[in-house]
C-alpha beads as a LAMMPS data file, in Angstrom:
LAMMPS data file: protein, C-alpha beads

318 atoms
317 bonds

1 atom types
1 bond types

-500.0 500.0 xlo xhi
-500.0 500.0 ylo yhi
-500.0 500.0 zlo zhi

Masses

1 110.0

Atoms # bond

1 1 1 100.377 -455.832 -302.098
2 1 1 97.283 -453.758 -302.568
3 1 1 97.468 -452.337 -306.172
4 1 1 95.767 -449.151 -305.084
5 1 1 98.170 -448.686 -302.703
6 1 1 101.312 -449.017 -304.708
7 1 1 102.370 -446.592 -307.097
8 1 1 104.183 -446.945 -310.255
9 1 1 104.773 -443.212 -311.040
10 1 1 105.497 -439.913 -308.220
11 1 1 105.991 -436.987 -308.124
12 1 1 105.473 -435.112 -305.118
13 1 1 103.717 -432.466 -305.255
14 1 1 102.470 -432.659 -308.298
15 1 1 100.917 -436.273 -308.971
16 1 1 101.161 -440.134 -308.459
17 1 1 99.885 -442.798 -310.175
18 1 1 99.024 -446.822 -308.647
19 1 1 99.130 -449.941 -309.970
20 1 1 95.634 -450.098 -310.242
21 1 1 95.758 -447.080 -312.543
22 1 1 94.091 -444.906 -310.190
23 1 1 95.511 -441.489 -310.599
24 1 1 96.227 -439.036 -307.391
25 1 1 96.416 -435.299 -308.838
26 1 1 98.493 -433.661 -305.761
27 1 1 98.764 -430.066 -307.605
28 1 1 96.047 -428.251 -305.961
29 1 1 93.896 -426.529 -308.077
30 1 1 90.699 -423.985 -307.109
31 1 1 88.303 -423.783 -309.480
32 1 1 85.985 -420.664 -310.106
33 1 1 83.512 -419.839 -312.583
34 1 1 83.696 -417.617 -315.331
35 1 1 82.546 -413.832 -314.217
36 1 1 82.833 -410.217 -314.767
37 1 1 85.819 -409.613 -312.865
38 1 1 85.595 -406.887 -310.682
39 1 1 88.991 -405.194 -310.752
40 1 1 89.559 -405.231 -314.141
41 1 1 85.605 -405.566 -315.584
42 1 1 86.953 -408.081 -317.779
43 1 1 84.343 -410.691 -318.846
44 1 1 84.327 -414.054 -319.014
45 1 1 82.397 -417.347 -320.322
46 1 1 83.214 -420.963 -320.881
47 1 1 82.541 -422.351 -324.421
48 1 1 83.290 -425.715 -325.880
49 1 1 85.907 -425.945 -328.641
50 1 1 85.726 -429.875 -329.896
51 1 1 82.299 -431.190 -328.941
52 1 1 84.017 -434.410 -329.768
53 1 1 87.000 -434.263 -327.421
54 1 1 85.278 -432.431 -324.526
55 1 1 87.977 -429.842 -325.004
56 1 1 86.288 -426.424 -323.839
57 1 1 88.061 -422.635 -323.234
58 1 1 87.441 -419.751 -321.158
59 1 1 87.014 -416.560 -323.326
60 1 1 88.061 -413.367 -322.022
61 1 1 86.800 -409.535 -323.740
62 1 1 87.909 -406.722 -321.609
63 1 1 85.253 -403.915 -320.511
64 1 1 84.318 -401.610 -323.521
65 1 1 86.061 -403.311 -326.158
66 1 1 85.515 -400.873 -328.768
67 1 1 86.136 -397.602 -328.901
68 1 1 84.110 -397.458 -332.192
69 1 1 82.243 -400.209 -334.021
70 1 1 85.658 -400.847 -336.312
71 1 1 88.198 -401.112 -333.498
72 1 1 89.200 -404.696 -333.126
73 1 1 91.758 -406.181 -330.849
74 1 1 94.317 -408.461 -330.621
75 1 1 93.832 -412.465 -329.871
76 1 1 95.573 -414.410 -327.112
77 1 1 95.600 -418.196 -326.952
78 1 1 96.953 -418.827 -323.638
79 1 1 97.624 -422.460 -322.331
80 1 1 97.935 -423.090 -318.686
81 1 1 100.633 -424.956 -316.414
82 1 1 100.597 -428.041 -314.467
83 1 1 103.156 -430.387 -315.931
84 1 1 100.541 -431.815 -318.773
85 1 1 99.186 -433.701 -315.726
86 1 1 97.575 -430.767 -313.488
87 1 1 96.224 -427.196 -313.826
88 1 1 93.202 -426.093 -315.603
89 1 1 92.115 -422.697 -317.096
90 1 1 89.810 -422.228 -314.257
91 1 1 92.018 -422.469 -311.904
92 1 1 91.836 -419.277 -309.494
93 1 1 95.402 -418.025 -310.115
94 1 1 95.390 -418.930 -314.047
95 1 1 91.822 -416.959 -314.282
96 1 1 92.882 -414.270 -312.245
97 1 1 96.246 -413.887 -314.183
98 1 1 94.245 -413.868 -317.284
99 1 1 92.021 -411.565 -316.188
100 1 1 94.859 -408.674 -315.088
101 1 1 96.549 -409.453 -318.716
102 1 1 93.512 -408.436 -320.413
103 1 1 92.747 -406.007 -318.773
104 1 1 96.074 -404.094 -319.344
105 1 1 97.097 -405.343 -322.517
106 1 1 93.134 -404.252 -323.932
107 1 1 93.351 -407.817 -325.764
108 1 1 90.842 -410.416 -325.446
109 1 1 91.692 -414.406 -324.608
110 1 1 91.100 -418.073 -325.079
111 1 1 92.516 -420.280 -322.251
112 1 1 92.631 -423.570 -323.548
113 1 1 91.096 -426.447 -321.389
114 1 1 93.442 -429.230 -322.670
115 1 1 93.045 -432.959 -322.052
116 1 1 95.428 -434.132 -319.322
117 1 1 98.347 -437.273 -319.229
118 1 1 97.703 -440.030 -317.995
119 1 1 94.520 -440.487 -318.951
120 1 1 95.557 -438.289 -322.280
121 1 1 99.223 -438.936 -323.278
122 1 1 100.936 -436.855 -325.260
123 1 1 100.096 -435.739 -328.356
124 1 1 96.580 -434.793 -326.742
125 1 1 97.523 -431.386 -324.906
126 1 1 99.101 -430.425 -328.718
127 1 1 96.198 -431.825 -330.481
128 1 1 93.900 -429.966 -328.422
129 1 1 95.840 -426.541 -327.917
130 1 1 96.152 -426.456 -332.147
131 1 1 92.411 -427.044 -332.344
132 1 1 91.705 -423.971 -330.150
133 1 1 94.176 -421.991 -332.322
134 1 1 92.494 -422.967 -334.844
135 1 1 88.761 -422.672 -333.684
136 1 1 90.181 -419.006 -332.443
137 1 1 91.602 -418.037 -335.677
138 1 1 88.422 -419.086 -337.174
139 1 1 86.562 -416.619 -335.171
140 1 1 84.491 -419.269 -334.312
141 1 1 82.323 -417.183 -331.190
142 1 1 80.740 -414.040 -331.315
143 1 1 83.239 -412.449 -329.165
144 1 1 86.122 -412.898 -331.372
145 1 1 84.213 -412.596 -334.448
146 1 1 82.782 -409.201 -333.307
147 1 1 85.957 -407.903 -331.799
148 1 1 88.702 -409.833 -332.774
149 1 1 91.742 -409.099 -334.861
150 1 1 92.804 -412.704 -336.236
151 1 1 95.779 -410.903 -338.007
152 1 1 96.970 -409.791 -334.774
153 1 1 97.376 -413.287 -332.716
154 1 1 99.203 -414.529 -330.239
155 1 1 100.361 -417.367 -328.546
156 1 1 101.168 -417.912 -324.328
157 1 1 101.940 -420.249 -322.298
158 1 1 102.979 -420.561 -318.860
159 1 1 105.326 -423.591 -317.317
160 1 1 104.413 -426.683 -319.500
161 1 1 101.602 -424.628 -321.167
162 1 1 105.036 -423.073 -322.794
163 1 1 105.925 -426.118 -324.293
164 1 1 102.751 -426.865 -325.853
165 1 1 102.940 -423.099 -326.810
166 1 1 106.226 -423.417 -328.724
167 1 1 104.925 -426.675 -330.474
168 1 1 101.690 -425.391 -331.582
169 1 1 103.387 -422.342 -333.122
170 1 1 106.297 -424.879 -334.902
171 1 1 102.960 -426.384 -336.077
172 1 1 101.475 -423.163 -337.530
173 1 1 104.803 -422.506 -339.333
174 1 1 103.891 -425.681 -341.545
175 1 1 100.548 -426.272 -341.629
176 1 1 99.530 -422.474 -341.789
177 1 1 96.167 -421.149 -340.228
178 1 1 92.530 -420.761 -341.441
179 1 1 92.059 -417.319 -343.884
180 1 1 94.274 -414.258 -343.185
181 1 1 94.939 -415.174 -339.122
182 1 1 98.447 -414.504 -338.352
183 1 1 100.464 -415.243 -334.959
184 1 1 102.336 -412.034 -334.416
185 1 1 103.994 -413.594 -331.449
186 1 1 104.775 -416.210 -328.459
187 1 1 105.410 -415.443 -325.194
188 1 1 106.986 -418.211 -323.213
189 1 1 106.951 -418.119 -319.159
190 1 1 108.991 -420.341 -317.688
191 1 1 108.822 -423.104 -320.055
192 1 1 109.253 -426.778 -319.601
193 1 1 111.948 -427.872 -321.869
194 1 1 114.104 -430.394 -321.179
195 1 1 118.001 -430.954 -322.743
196 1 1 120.969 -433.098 -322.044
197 1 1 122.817 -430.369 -321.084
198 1 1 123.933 -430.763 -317.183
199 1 1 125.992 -427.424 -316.562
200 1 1 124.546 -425.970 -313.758
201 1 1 127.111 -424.073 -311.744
202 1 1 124.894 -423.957 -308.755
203 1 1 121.990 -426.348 -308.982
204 1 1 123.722 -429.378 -308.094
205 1 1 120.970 -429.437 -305.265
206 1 1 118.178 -429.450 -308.105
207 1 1 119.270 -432.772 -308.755
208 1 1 116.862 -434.676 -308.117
209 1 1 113.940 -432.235 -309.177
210 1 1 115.715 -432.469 -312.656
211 1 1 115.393 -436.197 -313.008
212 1 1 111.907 -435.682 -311.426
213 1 1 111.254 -433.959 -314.742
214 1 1 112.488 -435.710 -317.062
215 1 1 110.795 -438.644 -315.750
216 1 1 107.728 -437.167 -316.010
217 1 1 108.131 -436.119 -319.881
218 1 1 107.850 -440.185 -319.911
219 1 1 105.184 -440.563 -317.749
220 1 1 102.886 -438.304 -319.898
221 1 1 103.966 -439.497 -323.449
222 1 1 103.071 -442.815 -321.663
223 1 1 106.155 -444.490 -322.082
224 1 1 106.523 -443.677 -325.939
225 1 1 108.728 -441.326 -326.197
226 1 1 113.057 -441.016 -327.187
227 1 1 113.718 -439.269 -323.958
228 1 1 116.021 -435.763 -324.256
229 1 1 116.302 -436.466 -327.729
230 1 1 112.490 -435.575 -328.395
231 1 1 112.314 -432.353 -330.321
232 1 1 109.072 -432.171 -328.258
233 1 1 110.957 -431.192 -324.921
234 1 1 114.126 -430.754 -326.411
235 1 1 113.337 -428.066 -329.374
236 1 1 117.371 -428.059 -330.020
237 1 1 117.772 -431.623 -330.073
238 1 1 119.746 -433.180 -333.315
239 1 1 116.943 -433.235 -335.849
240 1 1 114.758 -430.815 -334.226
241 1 1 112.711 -428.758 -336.584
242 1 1 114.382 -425.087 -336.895
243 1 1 113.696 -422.600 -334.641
244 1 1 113.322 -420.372 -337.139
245 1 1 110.207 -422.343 -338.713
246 1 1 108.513 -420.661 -335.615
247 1 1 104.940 -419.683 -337.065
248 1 1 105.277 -416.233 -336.068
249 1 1 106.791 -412.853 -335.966
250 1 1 108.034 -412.321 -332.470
251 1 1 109.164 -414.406 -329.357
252 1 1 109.276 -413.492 -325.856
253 1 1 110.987 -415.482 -323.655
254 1 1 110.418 -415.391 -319.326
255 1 1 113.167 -416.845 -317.277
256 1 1 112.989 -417.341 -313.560
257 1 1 115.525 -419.037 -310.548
258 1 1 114.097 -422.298 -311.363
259 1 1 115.322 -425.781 -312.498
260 1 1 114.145 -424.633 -316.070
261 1 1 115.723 -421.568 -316.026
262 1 1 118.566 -423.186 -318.075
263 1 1 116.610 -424.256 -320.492
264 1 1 115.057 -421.611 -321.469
265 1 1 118.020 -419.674 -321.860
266 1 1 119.418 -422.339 -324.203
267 1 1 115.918 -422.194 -326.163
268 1 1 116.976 -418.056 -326.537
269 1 1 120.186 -419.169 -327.331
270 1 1 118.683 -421.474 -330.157
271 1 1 116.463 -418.379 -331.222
272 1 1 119.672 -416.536 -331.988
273 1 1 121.731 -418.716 -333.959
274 1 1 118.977 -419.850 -335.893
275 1 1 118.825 -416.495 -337.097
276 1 1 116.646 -414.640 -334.954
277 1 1 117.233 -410.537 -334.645
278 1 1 117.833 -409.988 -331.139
279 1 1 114.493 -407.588 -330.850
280 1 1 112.430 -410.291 -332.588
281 1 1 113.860 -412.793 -329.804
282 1 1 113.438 -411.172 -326.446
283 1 1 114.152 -412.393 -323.026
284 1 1 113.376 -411.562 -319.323
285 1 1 115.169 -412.867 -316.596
286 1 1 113.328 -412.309 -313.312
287 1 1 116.536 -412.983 -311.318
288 1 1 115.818 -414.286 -307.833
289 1 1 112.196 -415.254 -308.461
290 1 1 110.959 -418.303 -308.166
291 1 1 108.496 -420.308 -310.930
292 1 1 105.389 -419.405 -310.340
293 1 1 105.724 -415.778 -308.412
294 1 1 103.860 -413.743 -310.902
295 1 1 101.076 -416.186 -310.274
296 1 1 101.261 -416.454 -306.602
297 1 1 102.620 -412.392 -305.944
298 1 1 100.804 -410.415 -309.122
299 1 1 101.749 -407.093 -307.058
300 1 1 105.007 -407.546 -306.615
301 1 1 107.782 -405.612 -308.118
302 1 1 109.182 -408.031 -311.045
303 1 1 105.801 -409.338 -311.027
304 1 1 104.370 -406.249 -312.377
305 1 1 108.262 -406.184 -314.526
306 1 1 106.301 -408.925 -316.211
307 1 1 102.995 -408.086 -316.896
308 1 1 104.446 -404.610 -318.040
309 1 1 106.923 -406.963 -321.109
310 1 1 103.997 -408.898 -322.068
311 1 1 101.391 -405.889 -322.409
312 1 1 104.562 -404.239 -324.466
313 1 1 105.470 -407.521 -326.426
314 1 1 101.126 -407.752 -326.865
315 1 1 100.794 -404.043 -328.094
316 1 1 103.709 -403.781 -330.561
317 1 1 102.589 -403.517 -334.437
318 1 1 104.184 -404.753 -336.988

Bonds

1 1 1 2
2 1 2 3
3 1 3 4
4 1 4 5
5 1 5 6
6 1 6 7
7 1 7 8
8 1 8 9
9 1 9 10
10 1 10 11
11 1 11 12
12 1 12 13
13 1 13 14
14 1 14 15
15 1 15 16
16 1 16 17
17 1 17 18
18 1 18 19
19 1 19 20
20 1 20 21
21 1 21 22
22 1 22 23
23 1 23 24
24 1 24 25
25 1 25 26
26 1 26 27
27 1 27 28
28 1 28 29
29 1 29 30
30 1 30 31
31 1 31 32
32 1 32 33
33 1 33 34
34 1 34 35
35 1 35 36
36 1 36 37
37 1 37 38
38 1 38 39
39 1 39 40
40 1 40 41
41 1 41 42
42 1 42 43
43 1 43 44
44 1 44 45
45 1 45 46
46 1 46 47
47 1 47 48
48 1 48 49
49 1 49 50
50 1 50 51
51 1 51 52
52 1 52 53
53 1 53 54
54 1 54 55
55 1 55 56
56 1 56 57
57 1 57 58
58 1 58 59
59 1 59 60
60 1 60 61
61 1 61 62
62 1 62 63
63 1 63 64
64 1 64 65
65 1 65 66
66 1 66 67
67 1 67 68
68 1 68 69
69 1 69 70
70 1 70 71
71 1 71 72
72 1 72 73
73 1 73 74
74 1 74 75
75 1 75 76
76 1 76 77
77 1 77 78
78 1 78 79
79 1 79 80
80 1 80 81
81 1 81 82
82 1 82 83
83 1 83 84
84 1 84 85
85 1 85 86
86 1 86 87
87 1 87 88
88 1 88 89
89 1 89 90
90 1 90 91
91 1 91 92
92 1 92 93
93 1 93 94
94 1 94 95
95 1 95 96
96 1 96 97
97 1 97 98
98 1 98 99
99 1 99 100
100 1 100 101
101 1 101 102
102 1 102 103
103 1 103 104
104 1 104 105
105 1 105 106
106 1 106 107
107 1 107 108
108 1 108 109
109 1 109 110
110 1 110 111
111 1 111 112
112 1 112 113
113 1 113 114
114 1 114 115
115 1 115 116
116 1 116 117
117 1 117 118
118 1 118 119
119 1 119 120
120 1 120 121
121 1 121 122
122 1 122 123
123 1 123 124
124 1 124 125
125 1 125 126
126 1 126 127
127 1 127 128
128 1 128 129
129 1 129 130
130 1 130 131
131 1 131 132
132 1 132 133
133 1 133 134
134 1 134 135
135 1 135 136
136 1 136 137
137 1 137 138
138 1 138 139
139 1 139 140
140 1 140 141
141 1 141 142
142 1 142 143
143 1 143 144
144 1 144 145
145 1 145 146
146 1 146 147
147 1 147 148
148 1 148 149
149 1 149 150
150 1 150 151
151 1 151 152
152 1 152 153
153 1 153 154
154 1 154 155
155 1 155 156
156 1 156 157
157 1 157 158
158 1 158 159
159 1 159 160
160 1 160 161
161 1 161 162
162 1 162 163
163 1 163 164
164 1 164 165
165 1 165 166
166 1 166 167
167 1 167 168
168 1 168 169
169 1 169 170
170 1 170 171
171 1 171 172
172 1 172 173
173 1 173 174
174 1 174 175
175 1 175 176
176 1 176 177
177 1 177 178
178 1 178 179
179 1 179 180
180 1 180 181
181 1 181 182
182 1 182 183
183 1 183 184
184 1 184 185
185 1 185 186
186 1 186 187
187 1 187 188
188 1 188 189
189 1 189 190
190 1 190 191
191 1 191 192
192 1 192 193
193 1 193 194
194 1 194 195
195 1 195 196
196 1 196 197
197 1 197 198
198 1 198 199
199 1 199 200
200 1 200 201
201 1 201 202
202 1 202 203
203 1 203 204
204 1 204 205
205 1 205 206
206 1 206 207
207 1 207 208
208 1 208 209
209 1 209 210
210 1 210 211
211 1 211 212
212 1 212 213
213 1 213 214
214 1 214 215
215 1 215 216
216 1 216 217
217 1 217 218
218 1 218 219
219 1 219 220
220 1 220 221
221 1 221 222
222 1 222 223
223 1 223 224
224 1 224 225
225 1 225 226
226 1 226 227
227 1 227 228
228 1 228 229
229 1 229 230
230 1 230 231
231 1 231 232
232 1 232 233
233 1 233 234
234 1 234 235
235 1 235 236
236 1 236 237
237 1 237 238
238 1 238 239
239 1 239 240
240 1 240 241
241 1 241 242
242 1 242 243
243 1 243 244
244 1 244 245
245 1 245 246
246 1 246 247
247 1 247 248
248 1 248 249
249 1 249 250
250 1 250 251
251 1 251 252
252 1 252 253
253 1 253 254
254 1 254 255
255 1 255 256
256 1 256 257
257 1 257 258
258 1 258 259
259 1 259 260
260 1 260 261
261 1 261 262
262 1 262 263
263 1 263 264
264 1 264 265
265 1 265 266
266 1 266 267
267 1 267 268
268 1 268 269
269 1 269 270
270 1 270 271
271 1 271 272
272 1 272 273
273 1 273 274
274 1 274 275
275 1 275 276
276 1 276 277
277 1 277 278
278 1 278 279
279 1 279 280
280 1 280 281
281 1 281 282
282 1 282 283
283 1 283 284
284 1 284 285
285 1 285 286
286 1 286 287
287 1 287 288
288 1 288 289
289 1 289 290
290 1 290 291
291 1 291 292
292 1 292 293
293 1 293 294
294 1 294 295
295 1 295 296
296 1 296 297
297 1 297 298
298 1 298 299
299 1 299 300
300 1 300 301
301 1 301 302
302 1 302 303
303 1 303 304
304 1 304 305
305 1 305 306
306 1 306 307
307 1 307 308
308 1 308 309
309 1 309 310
310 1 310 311
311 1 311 312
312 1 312 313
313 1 313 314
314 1 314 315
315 1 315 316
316 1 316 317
317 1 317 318
């Protein structure tokens, strides 16, 4: 049989893999350039991050970023979704996303342009998200170093851009950051985590979508990997780092009708009896919704439910 016709990895409709190696990305994604957005007159540019890696991210400064020369504002590293195989910070719904959050929360962004699985296996996408938290906190363009606010950062990611999200901050509770940054908070939206927990009251016809996932955490550590048991997917696996060696002050966690949905609660859970406060450890369940509807309907009503907790979760001092 033709090698390039055969696959050895699918998941419809997100990607497959042949023999050959050839890779089929089925996730569409719609590119568009960095601009000056013209509902929000938030500005954008692409810059590269690691010259070395090829890893780049699109900044983001809202319109009149200062009120006076001394006003600075916060800093959010946001990392896209697409299963660690798809997606891409310049994707039209990602950008546009972006876009509204800075324009509301007044905050300006780096959207990390991670290296992708298969090509990439994991550790790449963490390897390459920590380097832009690092590059960020380092102030290391104009735009952040002129109106920045590295002791007010943040961390947000969307889908499996929420997994790298939670590891990169685990990381920054060890390793620490460059200087006086400081990650006041992560904001998880519908995160891909994985556990061996099968309770699903409900979901029995998600069956299949939940082996679909799993399968694909092996797929994109390329085979290497201990399966539920990876503290990677699994953050309250036996072993697992504690959650509360989180690398920041605040978490917000975003729950919708999905396959993941259970999850994430169990990740909250795991906030909680680590020792989290409940109003350091917040959660939003947008009942009824499905996992990418503030992405797909940004006017509708728990849509706007969400961008209204994550300008609030942004804006909070501490």
């Amino acid at each position: 049989m033709d090698p390039d016709s055969e696959f050895t990895f699918e998941f419809v409709p997100v990607i497959r893999q042949y023999k050959s190696g050839r890779v089929e990305r089925l996730l569409p994604v719609n590119p568009v350039p960095p601009s000056i957005d013209a509902a929000t007159g938030v500005a954008s540019k692409d810059v590269t991050v690691d010259p070395t890696t090829g890893v780049w991210a699109r900044l983001y400064l809202p319109a009149c970023p200062a009120v006076n020369a001394d006003e600075k504002l916060a800093i959010v590293v946001y990392i896209h979704g697409g299963g660690l195989v798809a997606g891409s910070a310049a994707d039209a719904p990602e950008h546009a996303f972006v876009n509204r959050l800075c324009g509301r929360a007044r905050v300006i962004a780096v959207s990390v342009e991670y290296r992708l699985a298969p090509e990439h296996p994991v550790p790449a996408c963490y390897d390459d998200a920590w380097s832009a938290l690092q590059w960020a906190a380092e102030g290391a363009d104009p735009w952040l170093r002129d109106h920045g606010d590295r002791e007010r950062m943040f961390v947000v990611g969307y889908s499996a851009g929420g997994n790298v999200a939670h590891n990169v901050t685990l990381r920054a509770g060890s390793d620490g950051l460059p200087r006086d940054a400081r990650i006041r908070g992560l904001g998880l939206l519908h995160p891909y985590f994985l556990s061996a927990c099968k309770k699903t009251d409900g979901e029995t016809k998600q069956a299949w979508l939940r082996a679909k996932l799993e399968e694909l955490w092996t797929f994109v550590c390329g085979g290497r990997t201990t399966g539920l048991d990876d503290p990677q997917v699994n953050p309250l696996a036996d072993g697992a780092p504690s959650l509360r060696r989180l690398g920041c002050d605040r978490v917000l966690v975003c729950l919708a009708e999905d396959e993941l949905r259970l999850r994430g609660k169990l990740y909250h859970d795991g906030l909680l009896a680590s020792g989290w406060l409940e109003e350091d450890a917040q959660l939003l369940d947008s009942v009824g919704e499905d996992h990418e509807f503030f992405l797909r309907e940004p006017g509708s009503t728990k849509a706007l439910v969400l961008m209204d907790r994550l300008v609030a979760f942004l804006g909070r001092n501490q």
